[in-house]
gemmi code that builds the backbone of each chain (N, CA, C; Angstrom):
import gemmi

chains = {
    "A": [
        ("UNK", (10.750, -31.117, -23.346), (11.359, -30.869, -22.040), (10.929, -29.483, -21.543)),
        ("UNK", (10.854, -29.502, -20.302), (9.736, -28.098, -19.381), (11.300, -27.274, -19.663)),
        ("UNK", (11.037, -26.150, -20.278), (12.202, -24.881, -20.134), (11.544, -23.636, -19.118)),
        ("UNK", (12.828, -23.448, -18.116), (12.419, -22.380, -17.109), (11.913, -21.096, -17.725)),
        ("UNK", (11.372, -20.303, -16.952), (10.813, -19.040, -16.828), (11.896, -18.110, -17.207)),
        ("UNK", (11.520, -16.900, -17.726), (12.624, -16.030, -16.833), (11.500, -14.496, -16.717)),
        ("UNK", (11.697, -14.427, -14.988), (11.038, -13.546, -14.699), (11.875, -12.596, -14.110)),
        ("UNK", (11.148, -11.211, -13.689), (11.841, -10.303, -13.558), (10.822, -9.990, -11.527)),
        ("UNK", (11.728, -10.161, -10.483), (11.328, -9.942, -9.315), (11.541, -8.791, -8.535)),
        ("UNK", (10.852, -8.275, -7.930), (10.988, -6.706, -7.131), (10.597, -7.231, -5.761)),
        ("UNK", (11.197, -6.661, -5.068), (11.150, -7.037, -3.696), (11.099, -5.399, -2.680)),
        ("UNK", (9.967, -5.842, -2.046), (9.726, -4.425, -1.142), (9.422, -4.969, 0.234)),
        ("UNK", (9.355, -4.216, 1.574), (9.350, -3.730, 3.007), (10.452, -5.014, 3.321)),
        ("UNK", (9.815, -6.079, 4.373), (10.328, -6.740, 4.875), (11.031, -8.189, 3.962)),
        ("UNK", (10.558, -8.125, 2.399), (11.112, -9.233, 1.810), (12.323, -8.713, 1.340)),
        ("UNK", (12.164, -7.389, 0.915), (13.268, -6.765, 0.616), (14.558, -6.681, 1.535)),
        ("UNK", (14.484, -6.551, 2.562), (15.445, -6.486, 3.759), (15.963, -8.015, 3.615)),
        ("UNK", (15.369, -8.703, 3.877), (15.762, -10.365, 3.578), (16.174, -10.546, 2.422)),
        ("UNK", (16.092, -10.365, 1.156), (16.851, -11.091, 0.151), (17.622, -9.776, -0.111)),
        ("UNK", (18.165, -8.739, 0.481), (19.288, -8.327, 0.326), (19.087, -7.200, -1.273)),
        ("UNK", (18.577, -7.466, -1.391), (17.969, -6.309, -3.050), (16.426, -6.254, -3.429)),
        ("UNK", (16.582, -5.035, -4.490), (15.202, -4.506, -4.771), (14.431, -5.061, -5.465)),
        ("UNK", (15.343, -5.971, -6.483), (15.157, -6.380, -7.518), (16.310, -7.247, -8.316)),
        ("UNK", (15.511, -8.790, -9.033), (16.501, -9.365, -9.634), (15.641, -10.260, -10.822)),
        ("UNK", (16.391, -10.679, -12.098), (16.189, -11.124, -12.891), (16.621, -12.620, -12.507)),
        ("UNK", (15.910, -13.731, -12.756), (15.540, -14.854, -12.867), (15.124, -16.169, -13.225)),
        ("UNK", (15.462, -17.355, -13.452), (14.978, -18.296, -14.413), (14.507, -19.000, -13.028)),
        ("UNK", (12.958, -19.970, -13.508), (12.653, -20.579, -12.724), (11.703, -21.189, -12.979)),
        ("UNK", (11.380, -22.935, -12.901), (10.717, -23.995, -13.471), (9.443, -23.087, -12.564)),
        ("UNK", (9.199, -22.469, -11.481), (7.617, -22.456, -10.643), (6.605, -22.435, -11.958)),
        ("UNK", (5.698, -22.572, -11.515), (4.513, -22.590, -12.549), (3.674, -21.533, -12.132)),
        ("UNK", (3.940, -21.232, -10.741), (2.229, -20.602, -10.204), (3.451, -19.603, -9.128)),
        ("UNK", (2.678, -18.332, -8.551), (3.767, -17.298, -8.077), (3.710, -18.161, -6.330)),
        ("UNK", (2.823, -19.141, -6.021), (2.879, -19.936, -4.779), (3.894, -20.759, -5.046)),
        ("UNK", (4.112, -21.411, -5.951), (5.385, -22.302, -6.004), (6.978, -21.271, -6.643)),
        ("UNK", (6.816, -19.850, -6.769), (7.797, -19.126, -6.981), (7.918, -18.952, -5.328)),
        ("UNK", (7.287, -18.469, -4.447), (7.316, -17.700, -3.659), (7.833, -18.853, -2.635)),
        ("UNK", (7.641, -20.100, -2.257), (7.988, -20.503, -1.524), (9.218, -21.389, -2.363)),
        ("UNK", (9.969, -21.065, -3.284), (10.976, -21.340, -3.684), (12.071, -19.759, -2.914)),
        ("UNK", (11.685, -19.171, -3.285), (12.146, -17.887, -3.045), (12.413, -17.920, -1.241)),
        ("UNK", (11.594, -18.283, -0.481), (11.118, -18.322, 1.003), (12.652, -19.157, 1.276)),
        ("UNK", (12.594, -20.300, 0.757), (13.719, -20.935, 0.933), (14.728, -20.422, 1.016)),
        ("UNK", (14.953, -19.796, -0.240), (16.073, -19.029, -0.180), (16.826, -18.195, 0.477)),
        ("UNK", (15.697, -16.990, 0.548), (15.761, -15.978, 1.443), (15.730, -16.100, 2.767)),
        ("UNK", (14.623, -16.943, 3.327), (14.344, -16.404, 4.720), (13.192, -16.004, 5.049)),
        ("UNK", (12.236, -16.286, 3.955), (11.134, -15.073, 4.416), (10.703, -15.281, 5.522)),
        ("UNK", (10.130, -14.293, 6.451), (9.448, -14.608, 7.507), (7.992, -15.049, 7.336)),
        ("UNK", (7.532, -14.667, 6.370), (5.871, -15.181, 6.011), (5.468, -16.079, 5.438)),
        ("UNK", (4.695, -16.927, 6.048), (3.666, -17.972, 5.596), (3.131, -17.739, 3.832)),
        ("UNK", (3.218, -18.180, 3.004), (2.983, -17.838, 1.758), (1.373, -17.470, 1.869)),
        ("UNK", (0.654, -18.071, 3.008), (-0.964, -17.929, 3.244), (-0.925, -16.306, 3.156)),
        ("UNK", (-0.184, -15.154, 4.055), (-0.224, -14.325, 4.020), (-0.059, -13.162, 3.112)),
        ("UNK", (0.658, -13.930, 1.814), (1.131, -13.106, 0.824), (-0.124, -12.748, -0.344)),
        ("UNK", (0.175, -11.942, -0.797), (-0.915, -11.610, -2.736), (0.456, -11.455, -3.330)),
        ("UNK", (-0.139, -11.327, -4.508), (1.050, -11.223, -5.459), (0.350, -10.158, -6.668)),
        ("UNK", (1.366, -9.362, -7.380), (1.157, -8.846, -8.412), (1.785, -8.854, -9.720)),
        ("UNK", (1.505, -9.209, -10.840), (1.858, -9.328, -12.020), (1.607, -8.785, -13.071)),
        ("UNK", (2.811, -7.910, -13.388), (2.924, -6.950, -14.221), (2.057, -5.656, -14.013)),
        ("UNK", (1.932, -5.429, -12.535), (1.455, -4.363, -11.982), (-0.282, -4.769, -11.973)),
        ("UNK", (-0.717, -5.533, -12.020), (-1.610, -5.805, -11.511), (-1.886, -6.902, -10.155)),
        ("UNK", (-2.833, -6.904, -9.672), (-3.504, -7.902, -8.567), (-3.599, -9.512, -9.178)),
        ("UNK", (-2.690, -10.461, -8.795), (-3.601, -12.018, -9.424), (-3.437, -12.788, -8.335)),
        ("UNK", (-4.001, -13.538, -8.698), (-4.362, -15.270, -7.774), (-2.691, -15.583, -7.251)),
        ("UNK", (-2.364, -16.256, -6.175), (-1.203, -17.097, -6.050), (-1.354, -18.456, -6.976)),
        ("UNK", (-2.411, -18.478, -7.871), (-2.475, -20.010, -8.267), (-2.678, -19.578, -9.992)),
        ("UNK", (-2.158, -18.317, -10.414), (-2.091, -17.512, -12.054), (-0.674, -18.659, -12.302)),
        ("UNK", (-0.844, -18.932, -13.633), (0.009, -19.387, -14.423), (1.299, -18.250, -15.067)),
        ("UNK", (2.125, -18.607, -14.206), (3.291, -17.534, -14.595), (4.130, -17.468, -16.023)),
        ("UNK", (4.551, -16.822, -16.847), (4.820, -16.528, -18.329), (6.094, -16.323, -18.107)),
        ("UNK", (6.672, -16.544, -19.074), (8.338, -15.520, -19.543), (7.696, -14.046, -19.617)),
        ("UNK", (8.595, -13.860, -19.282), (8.774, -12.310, -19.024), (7.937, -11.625, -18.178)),
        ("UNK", (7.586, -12.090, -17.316), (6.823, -12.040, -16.351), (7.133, -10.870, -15.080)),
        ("UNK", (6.407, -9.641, -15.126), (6.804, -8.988, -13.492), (6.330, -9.385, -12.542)),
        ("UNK", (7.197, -9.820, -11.682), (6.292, -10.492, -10.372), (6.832, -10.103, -8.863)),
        ("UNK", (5.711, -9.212, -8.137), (6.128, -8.385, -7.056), (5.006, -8.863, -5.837)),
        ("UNK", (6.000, -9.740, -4.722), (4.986, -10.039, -3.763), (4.821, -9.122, -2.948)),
        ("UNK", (3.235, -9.238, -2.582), (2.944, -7.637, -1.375), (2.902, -8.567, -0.047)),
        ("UNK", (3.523, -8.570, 0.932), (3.423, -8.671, 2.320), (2.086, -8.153, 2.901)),
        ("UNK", (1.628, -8.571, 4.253), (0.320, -7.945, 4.475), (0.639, -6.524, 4.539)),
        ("UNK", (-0.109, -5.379, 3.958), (0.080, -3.640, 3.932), (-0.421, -3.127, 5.590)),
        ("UNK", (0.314, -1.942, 5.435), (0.007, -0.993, 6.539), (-0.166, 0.273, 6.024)),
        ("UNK", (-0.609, 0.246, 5.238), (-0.962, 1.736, 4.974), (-1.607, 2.465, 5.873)),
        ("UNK", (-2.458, 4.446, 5.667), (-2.398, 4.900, 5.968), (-1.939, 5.236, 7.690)),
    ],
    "B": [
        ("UNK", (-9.347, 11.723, -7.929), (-7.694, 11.714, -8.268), (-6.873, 11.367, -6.888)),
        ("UNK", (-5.619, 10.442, -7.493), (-4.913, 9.683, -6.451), (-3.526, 9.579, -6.503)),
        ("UNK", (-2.778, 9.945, -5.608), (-1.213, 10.035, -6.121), (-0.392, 9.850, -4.815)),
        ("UNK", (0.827, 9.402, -4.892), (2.016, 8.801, -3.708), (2.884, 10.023, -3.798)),
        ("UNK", (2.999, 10.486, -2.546), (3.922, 11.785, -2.925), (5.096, 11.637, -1.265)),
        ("UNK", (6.062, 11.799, -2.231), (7.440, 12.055, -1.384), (7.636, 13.332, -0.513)),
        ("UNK", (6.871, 14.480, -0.545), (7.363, 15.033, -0.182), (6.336, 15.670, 1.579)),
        ("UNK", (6.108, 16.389, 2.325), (5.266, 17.116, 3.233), (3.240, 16.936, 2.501)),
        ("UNK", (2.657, 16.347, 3.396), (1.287, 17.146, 2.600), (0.773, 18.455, 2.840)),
        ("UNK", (0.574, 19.114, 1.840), (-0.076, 20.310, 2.003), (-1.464, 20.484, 2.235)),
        ("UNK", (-2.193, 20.144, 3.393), (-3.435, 19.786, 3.116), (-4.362, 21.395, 2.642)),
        ("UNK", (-4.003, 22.550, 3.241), (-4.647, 23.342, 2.459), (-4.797, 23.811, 1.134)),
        ("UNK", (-3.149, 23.179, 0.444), (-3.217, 23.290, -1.029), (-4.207, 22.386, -1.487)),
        ("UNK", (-4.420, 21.401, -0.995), (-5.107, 19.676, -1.158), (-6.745, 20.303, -1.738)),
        ("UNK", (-7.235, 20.982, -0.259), (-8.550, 21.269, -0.290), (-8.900, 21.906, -1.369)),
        ("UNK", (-7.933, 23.573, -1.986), (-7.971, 23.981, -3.143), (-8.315, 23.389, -4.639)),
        ("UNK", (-8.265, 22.079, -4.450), (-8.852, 21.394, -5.344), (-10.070, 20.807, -5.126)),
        ("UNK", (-10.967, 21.231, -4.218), (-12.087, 20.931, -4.091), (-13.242, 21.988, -3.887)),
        ("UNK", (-12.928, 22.592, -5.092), (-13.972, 24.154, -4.436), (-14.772, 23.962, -5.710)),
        ("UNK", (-15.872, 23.755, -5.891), (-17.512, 23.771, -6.743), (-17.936, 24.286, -6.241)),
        ("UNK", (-18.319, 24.904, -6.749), (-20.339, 26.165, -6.563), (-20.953, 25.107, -6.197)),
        ("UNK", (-21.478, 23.840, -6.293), (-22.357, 22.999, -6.289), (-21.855, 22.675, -4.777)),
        ("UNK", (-21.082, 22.599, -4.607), (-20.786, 21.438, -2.919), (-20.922, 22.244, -1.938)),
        ("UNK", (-21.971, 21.507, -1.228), (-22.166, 22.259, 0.599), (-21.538, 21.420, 1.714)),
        ("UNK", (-20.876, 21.089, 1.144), (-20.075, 20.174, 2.107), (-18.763, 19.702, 1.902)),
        ("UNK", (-17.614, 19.171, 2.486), (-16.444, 19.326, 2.428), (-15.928, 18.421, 3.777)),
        ("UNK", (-15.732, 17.017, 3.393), (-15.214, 16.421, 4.490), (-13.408, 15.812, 4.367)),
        ("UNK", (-12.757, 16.091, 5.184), (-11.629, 15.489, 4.901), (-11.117, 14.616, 6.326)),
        ("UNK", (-10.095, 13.424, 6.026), (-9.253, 13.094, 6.730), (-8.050, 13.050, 6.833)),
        ("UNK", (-7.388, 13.467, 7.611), (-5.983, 13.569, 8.023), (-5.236, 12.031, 9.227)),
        ("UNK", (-4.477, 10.946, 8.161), (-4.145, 10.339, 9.192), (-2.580, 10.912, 9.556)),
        ("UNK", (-2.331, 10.967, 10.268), (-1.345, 11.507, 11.449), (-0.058, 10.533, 12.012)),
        ("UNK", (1.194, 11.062, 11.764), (1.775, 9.934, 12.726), (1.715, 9.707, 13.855)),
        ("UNK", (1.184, 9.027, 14.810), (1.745, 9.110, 16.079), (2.658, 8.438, 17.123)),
        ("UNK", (2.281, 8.735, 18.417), (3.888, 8.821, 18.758), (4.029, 7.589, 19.987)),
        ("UNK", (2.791, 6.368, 19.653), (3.069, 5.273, 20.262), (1.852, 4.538, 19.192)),
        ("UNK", (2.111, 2.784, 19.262), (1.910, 1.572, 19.036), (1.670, 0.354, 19.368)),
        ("UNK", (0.384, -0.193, 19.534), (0.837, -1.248, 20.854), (1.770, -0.928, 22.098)),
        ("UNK", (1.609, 0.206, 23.005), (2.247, 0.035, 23.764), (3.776, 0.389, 24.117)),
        ("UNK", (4.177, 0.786, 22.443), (5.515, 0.941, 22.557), (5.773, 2.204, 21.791)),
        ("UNK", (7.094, 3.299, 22.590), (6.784, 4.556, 21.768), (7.244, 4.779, 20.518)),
        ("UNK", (7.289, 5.130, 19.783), (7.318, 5.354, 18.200), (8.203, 6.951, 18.131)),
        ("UNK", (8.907, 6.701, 17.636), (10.052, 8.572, 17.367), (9.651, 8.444, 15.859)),
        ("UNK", (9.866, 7.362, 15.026), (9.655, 8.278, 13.517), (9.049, 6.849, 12.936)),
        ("UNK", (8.798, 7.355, 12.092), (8.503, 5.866, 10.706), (8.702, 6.061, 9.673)),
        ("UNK", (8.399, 4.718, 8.573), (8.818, 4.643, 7.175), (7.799, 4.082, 6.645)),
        ("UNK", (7.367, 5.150, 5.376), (6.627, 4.360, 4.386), (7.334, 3.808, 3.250)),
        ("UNK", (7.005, 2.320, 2.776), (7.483, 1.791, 1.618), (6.473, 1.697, 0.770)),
        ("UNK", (6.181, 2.050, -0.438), (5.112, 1.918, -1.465), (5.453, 1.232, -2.807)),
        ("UNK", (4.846, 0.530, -3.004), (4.705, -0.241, -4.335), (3.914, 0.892, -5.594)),
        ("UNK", (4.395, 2.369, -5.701), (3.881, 2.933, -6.253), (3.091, 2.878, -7.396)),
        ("UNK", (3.534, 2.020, -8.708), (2.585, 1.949, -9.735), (1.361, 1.347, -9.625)),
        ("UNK", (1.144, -0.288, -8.745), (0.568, -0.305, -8.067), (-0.670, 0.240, -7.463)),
        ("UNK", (-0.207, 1.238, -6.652), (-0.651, 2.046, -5.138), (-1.498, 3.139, -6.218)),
        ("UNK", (-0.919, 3.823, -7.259), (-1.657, 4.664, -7.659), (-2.917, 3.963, -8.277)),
        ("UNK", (-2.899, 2.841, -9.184), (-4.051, 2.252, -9.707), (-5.361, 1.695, -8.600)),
        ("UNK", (-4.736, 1.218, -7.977), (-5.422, 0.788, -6.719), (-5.878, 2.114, -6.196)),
        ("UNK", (-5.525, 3.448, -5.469), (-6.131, 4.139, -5.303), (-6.851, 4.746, -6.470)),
        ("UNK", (-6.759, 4.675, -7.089), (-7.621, 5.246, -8.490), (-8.479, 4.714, -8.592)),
        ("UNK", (-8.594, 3.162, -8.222), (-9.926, 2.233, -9.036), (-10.871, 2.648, -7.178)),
        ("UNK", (-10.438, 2.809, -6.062), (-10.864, 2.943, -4.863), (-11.904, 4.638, -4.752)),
        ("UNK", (-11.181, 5.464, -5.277), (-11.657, 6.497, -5.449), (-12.906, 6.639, -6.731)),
        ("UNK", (-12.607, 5.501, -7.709), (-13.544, 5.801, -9.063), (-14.787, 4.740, -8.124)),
        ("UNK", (-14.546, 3.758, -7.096), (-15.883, 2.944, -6.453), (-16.392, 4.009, -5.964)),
        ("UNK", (-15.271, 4.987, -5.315), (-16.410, 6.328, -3.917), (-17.306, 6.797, -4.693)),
        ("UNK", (-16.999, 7.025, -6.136), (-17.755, 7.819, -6.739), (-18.642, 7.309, -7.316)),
        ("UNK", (-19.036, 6.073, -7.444), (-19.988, 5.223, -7.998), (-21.271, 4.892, -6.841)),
        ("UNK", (-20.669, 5.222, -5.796), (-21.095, 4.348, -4.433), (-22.123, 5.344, -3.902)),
        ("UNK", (-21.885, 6.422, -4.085), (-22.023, 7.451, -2.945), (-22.089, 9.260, -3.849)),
        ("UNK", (-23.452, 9.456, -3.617), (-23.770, 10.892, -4.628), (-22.341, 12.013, -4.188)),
        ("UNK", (-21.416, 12.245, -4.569), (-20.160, 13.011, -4.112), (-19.781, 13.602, -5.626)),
        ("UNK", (-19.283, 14.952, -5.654), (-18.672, 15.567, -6.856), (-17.555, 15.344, -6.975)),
        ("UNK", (-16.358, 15.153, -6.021), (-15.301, 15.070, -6.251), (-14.771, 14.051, -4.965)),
        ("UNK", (-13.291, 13.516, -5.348), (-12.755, 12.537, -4.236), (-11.300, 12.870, -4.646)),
        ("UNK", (-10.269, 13.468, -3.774), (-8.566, 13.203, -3.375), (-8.261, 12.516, -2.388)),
        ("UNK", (-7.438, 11.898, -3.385), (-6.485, 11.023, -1.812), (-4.856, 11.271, -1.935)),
        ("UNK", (-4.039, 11.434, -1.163), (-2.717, 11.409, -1.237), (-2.378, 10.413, 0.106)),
        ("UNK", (-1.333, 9.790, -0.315), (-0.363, 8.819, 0.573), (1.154, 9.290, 0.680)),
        ("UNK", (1.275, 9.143, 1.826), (2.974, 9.668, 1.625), (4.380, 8.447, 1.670)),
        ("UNK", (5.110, 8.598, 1.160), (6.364, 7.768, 1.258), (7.553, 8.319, 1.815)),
        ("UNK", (8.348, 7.400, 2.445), (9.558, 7.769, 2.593), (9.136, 8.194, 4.394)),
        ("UNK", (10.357, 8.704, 4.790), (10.449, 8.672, 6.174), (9.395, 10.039, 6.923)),
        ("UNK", (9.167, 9.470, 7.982), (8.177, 10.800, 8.597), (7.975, 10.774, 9.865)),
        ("UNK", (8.185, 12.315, 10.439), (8.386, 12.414, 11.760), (6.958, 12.280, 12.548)),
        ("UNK", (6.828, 12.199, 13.631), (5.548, 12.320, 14.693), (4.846, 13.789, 14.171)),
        ("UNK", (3.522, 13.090, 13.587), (2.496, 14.322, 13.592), (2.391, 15.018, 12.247)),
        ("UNK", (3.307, 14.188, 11.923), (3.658, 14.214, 10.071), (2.036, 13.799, 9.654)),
        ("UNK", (1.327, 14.225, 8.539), (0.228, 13.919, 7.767), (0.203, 12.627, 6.634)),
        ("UNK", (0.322, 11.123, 6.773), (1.032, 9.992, 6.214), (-0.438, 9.821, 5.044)),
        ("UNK", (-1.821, 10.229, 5.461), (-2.418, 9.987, 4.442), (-3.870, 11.154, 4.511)),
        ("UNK", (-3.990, 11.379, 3.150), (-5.131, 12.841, 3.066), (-6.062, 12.413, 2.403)),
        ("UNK", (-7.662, 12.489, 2.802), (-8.664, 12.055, 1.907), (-9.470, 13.008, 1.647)),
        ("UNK", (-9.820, 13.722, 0.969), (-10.882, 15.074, 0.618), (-12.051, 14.709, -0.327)),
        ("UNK", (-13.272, 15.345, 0.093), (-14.445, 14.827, -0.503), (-15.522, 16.208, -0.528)),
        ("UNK", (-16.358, 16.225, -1.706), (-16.493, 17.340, -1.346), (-18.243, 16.740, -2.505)),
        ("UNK", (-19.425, 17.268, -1.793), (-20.510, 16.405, -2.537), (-21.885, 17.874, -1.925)),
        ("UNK", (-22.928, 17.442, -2.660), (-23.647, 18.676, -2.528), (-24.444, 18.437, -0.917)),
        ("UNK", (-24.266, 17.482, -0.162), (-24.901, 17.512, 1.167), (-23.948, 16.420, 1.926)),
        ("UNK", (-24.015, 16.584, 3.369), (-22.290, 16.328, 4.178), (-22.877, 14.506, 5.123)),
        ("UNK", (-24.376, 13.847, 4.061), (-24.251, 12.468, 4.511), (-23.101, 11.470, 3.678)),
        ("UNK", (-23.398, 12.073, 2.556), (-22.612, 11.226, 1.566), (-21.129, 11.632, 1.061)),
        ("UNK", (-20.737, 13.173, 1.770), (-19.541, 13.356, 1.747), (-18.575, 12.817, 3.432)),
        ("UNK", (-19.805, 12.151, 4.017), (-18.884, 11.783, 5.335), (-18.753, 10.273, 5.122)),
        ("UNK", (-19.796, 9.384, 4.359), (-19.181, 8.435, 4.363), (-18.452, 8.100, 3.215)),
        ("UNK", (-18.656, 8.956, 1.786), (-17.646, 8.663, 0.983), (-16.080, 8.230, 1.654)),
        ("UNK", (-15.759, 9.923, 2.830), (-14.279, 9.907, 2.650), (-14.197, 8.638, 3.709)),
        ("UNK", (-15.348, 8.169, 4.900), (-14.972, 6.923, 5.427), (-14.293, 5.800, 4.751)),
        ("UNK", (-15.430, 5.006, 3.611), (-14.931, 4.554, 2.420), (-13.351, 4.380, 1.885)),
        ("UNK", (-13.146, 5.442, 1.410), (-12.299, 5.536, 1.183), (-10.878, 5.284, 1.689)),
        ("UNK", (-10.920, 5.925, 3.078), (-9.930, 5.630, 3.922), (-9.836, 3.888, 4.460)),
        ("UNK", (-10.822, 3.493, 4.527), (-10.698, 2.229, 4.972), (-10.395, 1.425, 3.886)),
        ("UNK", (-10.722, 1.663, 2.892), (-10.420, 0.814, 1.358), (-8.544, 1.089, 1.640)),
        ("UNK", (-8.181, 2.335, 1.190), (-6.715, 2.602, 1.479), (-6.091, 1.547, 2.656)),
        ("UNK", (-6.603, 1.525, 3.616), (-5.815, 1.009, 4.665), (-5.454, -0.400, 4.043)),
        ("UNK", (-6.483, -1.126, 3.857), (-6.524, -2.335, 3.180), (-6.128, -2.987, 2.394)),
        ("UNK", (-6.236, -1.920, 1.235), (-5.944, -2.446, -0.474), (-4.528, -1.701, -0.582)),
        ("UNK", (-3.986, -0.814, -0.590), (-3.248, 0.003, -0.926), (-1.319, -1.068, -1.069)),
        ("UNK", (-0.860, -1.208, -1.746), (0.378, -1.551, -1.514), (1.559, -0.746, -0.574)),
        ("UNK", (1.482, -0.670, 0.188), (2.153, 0.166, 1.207), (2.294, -0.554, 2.888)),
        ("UNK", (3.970, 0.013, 2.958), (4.206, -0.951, 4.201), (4.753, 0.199, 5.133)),
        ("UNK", (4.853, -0.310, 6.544), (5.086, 0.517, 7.319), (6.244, 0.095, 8.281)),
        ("UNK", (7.479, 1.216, 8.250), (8.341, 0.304, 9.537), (8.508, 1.254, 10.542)),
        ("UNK", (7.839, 1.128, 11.943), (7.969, 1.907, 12.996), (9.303, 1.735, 13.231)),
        ("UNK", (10.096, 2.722, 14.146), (11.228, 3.169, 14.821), (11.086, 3.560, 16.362)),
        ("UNK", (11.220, 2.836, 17.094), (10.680, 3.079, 18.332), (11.981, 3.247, 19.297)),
        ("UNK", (11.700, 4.055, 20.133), (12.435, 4.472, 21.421), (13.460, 3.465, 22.122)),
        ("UNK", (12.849, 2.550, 22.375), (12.962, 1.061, 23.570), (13.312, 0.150, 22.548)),
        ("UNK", (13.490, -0.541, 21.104), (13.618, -1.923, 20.397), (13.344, -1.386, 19.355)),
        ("UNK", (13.765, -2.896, 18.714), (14.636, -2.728, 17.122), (13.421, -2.296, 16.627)),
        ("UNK", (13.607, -1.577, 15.403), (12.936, -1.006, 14.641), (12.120, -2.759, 14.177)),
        ("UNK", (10.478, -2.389, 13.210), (9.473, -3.161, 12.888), (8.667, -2.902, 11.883)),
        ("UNK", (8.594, -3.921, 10.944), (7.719, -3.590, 9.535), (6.011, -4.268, 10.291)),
        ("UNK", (5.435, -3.112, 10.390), (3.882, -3.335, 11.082), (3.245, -4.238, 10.355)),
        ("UNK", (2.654, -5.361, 10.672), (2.024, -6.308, 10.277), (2.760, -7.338, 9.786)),
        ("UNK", (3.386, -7.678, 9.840), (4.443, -8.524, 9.166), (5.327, -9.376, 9.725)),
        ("UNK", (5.251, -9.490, 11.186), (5.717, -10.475, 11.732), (5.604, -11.651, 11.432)),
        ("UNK", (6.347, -12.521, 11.565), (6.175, -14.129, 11.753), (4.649, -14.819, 12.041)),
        ("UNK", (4.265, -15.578, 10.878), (2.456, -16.087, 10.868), (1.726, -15.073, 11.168)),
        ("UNK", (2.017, -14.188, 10.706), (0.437, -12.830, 10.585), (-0.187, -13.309, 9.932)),
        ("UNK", (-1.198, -13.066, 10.034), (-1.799, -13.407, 9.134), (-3.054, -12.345, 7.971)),
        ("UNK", (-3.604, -12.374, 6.576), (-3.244, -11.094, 5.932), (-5.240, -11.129, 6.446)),
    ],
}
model = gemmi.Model(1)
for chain_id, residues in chains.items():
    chain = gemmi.Chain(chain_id)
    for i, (resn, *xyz) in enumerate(residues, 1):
        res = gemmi.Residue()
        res.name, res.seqid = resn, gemmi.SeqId(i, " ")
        for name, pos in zip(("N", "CA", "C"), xyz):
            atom = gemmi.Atom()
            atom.name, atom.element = name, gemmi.Element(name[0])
            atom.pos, atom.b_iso = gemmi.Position(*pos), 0.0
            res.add_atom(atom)
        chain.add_residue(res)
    model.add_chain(chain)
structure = gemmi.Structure()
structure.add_model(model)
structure.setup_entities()
């Protein structure tokens, strides 16, 4: 039997404002951070198309289509505006 | 070298780290807040940074300038947290023994930042609700 995830989520600019915190710990069947993220979308509200998102795991850059782990850090970046 | 800093930039302390006997040249950029946006006026803004992130990413951006482009040295600083009009939000310093390859290093650079960098922006404007830049509804990245 498939046993959930448990990942650890950080939330920054505009996703952050929408789900109400910075950060939360998590169980969750997604497999891939595209099927986290538009689980999450649901939830929250997001305003963005998952097309628009990257994702990072465990402080690095990966695919929306990386196979997500237990214990997993997983921090979606919205499109940036830097300098 | 690349770092997210909370506090004012000092850009003349900044440059102080770029003084070699070897370099005849010395290019920097200063991006700036300013004080309209599309059209609409802007009183202050906010940087949000994905700092651990933001530093690796500028690190691996600054270790390409230097691969890319004959240059002795490359700084970048980004700023976080809130900042008034005219505030200094991002500093790029380059400093190489002739001023072709220290002008487009710090180009490089800055445009890599704009791009890659984990960092978000929410204008505060005069006239309507405050706005996280780029990030509206179907933007697309």
């Amino acid at each position: 039997m498939k046993e959930p995830k448990e990942l650890n989520i950080h939330y920054y600019a505009v996703l952050r404002e929408k789900a109400g915190k910075t950060e939360e710990d998590i169980e969750s069947f997604a497999s891939t951070p595209l099927e986290l993220y538009k689980d999450l979308a649901g939830k929250y509200g997001f305003p963005l198309d998952a097309r628009s998102i990257r994702v990072s795991i465990n402080e690095e850059f990966q695919s929306m289509d990386t196979a997500l782990c237990s214990g997993d850090c997983v921090i979606f970046i919205p499109p940036v505006a830097g300098g | 070298m690349f770092r997210i800093s909370d506090v004012p930039i000092d850009a003349d302390l900044l440059s102080k780290e770029l003084i070699n006997s070897r370099a005849g040249a010395f290019v920097c950029f200063e991006g700036r807040v300013r004080n309209h946006n599309d059209g609409c006026e802007v009183v202050s803004l906010k940087y949000e940074v994905y700092e651990g992130l933001a530093v690796k990413e500028g690190g691996r951006i600054i270790e390409e300038a230097k691969e890319k482009y004959d240059v002795l040295e490359v700084v970048g600083v980004h700023r976080q947290g809130h900042l008034e009009i005219g505030d200094i939000a991002v500093w790029v310093g380059v400093i190489a023994e002739h001023r072709g390859s220290a002008f487009e290093a710090c180009r490089f650079v800055i445009d890599e930042i704009k791009h890659r960098l984990p960092v978000w922006k929410k204008e505060h404007y005069m006239h309507k609700e405050s706005k996280w830049v780029n990030c509206s509804e179907n933007h697309g990245h």
